[in-house]
C-alpha positions in Angstrom: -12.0 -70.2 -14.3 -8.2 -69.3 -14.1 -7.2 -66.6 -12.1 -5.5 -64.0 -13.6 -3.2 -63.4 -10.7 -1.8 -65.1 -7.9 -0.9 -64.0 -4.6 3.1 -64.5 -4.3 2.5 -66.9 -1.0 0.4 -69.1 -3.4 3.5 -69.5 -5.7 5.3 -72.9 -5.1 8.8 -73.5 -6.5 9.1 -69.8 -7.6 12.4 -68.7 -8.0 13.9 -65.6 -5.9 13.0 -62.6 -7.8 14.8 -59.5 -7.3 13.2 -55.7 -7.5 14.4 -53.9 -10.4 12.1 -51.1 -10.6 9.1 -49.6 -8.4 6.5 -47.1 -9.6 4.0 -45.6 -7.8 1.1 -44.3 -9.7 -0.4 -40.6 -9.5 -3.6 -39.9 -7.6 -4.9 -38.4 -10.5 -3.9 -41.9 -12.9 -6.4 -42.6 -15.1 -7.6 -46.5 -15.7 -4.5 -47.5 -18.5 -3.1 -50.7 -19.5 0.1 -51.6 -17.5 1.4 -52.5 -20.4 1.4 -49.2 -21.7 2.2 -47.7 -17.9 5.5 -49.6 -18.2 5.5 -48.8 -21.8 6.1 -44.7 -20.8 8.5 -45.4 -18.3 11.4 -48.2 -19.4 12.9 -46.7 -22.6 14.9 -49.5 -23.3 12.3 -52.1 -23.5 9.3 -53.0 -26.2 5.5 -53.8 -24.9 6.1 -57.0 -26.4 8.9 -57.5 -24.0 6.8 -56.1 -20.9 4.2 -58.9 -21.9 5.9 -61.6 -21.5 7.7 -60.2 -18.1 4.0 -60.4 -17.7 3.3 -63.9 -18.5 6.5 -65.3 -16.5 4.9 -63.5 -13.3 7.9 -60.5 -13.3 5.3 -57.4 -13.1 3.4 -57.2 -9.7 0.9 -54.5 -8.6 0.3 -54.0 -4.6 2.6 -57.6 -4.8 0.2 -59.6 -6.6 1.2 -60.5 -9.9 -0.8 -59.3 -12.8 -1.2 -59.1 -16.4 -0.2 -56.9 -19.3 -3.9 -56.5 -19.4 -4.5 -55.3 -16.2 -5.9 -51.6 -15.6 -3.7 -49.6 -13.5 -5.3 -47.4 -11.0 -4.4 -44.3 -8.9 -2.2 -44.8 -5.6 -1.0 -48.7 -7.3 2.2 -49.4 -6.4 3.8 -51.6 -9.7 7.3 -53.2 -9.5 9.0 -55.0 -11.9 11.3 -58.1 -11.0 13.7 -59.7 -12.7 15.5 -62.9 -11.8 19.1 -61.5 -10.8 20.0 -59.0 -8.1 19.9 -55.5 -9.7 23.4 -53.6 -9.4 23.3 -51.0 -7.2 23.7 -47.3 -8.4 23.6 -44.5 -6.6 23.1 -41.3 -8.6 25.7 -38.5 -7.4 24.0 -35.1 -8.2 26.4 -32.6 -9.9 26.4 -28.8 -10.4 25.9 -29.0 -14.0 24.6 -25.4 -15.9 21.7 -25.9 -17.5 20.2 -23.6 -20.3 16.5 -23.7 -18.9 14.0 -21.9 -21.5 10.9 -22.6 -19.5 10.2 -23.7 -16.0 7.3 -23.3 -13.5 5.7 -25.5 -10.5 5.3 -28.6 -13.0 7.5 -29.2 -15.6 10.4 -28.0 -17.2 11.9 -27.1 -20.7 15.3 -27.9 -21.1 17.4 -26.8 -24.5 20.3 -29.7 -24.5 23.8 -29.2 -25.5 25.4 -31.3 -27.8 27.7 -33.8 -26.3 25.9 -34.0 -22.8 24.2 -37.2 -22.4 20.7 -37.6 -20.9 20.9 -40.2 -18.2 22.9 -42.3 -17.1 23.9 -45.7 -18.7 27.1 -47.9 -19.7 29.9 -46.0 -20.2 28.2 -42.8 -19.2 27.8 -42.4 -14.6 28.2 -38.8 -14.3 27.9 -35.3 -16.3 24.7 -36.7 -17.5 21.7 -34.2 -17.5 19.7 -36.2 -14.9 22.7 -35.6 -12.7 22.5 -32.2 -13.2 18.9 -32.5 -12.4 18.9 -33.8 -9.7 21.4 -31.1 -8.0 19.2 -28.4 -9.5 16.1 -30.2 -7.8 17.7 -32.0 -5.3 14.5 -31.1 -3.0 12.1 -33.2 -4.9 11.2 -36.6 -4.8 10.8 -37.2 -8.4 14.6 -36.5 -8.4 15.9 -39.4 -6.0 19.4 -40.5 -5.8 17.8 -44.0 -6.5 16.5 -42.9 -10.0 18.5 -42.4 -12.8 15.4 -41.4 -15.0 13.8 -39.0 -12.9 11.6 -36.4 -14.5 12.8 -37.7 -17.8 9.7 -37.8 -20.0 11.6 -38.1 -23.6 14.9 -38.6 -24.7 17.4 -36.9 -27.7 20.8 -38.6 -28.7 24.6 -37.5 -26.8 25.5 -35.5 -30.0 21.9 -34.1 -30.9 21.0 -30.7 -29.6 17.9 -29.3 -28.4 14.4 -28.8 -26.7 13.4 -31.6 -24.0 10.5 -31.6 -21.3 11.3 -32.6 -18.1 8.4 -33.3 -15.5 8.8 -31.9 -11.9 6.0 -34.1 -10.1 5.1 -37.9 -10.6 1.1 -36.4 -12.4 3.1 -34.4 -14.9 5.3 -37.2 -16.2 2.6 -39.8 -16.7 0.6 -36.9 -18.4 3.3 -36.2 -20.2 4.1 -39.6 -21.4 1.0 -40.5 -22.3 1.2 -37.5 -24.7 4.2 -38.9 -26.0 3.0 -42.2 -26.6 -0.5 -40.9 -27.5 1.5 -39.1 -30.9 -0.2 -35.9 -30.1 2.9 -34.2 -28.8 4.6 -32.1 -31.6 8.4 -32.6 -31.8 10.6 -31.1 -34.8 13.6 -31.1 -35.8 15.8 -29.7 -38.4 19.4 -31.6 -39.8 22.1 -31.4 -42.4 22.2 -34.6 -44.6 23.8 -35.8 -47.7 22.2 -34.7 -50.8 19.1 -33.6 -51.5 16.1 -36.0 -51.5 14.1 -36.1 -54.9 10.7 -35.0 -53.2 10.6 -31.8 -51.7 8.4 -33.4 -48.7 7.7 -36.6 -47.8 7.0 -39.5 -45.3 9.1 -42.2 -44.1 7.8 -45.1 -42.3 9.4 -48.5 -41.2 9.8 -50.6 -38.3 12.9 -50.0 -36.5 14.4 -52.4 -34.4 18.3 -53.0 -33.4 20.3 -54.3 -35.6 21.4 -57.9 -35.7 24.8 -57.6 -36.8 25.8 -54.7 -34.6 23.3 -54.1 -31.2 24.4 -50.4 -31.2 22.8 -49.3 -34.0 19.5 -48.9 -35.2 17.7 -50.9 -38.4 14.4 -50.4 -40.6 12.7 -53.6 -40.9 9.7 -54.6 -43.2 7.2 -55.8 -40.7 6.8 -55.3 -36.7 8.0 -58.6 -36.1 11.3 -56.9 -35.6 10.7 -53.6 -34.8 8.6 -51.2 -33.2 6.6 -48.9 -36.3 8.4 -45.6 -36.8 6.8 -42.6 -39.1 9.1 -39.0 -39.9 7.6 -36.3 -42.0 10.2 -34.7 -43.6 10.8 -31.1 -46.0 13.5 -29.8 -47.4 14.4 -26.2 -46.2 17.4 -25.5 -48.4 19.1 -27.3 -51.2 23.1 -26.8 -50.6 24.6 -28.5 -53.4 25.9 -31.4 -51.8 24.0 -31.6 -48.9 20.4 -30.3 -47.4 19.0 -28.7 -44.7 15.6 -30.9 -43.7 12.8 -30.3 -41.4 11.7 -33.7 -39.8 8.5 -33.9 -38.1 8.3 -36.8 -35.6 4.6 -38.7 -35.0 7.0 -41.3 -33.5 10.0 -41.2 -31.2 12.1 -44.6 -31.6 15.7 -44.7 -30.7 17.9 -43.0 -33.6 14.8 -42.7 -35.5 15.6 -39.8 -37.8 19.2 -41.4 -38.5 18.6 -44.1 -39.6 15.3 -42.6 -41.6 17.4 -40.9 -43.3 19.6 -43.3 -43.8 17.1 -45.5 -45.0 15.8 -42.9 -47.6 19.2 -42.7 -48.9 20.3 -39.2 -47.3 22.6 -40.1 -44.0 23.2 -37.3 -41.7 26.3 -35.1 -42.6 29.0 -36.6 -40.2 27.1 -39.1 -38.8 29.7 -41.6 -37.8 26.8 -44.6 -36.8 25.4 -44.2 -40.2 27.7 -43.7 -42.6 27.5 -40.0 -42.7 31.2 -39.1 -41.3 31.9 -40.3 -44.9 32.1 -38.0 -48.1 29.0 -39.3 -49.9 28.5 -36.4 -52.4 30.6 -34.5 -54.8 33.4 -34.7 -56.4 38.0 -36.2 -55.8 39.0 -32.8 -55.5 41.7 -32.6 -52.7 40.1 -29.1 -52.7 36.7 -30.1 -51.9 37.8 -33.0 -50.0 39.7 -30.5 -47.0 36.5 -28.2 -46.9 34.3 -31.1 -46.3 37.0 -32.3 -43.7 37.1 -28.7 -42.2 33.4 -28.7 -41.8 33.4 -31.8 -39.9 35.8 -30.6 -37.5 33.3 -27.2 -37.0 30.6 -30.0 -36.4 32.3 -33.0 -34.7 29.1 -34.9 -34.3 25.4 -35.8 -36.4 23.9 -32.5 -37.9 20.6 -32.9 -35.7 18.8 -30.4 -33.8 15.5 -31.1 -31.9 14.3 -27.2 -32.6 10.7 -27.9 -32.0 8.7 -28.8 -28.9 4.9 -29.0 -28.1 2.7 -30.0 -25.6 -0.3 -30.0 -23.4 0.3 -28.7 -19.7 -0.5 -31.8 -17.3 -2.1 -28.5 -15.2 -3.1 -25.8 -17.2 -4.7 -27.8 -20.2 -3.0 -25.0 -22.4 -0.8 -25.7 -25.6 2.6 -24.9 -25.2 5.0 -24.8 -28.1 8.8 -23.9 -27.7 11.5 -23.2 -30.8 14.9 -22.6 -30.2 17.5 -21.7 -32.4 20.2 -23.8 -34.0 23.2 -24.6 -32.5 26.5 -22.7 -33.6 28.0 -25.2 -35.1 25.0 -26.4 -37.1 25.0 -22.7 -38.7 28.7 -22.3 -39.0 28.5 -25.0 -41.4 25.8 -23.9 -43.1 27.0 -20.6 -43.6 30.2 -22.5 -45.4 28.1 -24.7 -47.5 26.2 -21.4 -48.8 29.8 -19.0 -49.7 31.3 -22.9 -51.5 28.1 -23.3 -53.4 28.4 -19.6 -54.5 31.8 -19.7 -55.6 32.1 -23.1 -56.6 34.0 -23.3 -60.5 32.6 -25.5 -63.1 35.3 -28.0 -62.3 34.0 -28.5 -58.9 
């Protein structure tokens, strides 16, 4: 029989490997796949990708190599290698303000500005919300200088607006994530997009992948080959003329989901500059129309998205908890315009 681990002293010819990321797992972890542990925690990767990190001998537990298979178990210690030195980044906490709408011992409930990004990345070291976090919380662990994801249990877009959970405590995020990845979260949000979809309500699935002409951006594909399955319930709210306000429900939460969703369906977000929404896709040549349209994108520099919407079970309490918040100025200064034009449009507009 083969093993299904080695020892790393039983590797010959191995080539140096380099720590890229440690996790320690809660006391009160239950048995889970690590593939699905890893799953929670790395954003930015698929569980395909974990597998084979897997398979070449990358993902270690107590520093014996394991497979995506294997159970992870409370007090395991699970790093991730990879074969080039990591880059070294120290996190530099910062007294950002931070609208908090719901805090205790555990967890969080943050409602996000738009234009603040939520960790850091490329292009994006400070005035990030996990360095704010880690000022605010500087005393716990979960908030290390050596993280840049601590706490962070979800994720919204730089220019989207809106409710996240944050955990305080290593139990709570795992909880939390497993919630997330579980679909039994409730997350909603509501948006401005281009026309008016012919069905008043509806469901949107697809697999959603990068794109291969342009790795910043976000594609639907036909099978999961390519993508990682994505599902939005959507429902109009109100019917503006040349744009909508929509409710979308998420069962999912893949990168740009809803934006390119809606994209997909044929309604981008209004000034959505990724997806084609920063364009005038409805309504008519009129210079007139052209400059309000122009104006309104000034009000709301940024994708009409709002993440209004948050539920949850508390990793502690086992009660439901279920935040709304309202939207954003911006979001309703437009609407408000959209409303007084389609009132006193002419019959040549």
């Amino acid at each position: 029989m083969t093993k299904m681990w080695l020892h790393l002293d039983e590797i010959e010819e191995q080539a140096e490997l380099f720590e890229h990321f440690r996790f320690v797992a809660d006391t009160g972890q239950s048995l889970l796949r690590i593939d699905m542990f890893l799953l929670h925690r790395l954003s930015e990767t698929s569980r395909s990708k974990i597998k084979a990190a897997a398979d070449a001998g990358c993902i270690l537990v107590n520093d014996v190599q394991v497979k995506a298979n294997y159970k992870v178990k409370p007090g395991d210690v699970i790093t991730v290698m990879l074969s080039y030195p990591r880059k070294h980044y120290e996190l530099i906490p910062e007294d950002i303000p931070l609208n908090v709408v719901y805090e205790d011992d555990t967890l969080l409930v943050v409602n996000k500005n738009p234009g603040m990004v939520v960790h850091p990345a490329h292009g994006n070291f400070s005035g990030t919300l996990v360095h704010a976090l880690a000022y605010r919380y500087r005393d716990l662990d979960i908030f290390s200088a050596e993280d840049n994801r601590g706490g962070l249990v979800h994720r919204i877009d730089k220019d989207t607006s809106g409710l996240l959970v944050v955990a305080k405590t290593e139990k709570a995020k795992s909880h939390l994530g497993k919630q997330f990845f579980d679909k039994t979260s409730y997350r909603v949000y509501q948006a401005l997009v281009w026309g008016v979809p012919k069905e008043p309500r509806g469901t949107i699935e697809g697999y959603i992948g990068r794109s291969p002409k342009n790795r910043q951006v976000m594609h639907v594909f036909p099978d999961e080959s390519q993508g990682k399955k994505a599902i939005t319930h959507y429902k109009v709210l109100e019917d503006l003329g040349y744009i909508s306000l929509i409710e979308c429900r998420l069962e999912t939460g893949r990168t740009h989901q809803i934006r390119i969703h809606m994209k997909h369906l044929g309604h981008p977000l209004f000034n959505d500059s990724d997806y084609g929404g920063s364009e005038i896709l409805k309504g008519t040549t009129f210079s007139k129309y052209k400059q309000f349209v122009d104006n309104c994108f000034k009000i709301l520099p940024r994708q009409a998205l709002h993440a209004k919407e948050l539920g949850f079970t508390h990793p502690e309490t086992g009660q439901w908890m279920q935040f709304n918040s309202d939207l954003p100025d911006d979001m309703e200064q437009v609407i408000r315009r959209w409303r007084t034009y389609l009132a006193g449009r002419t019959q040549d507009i």
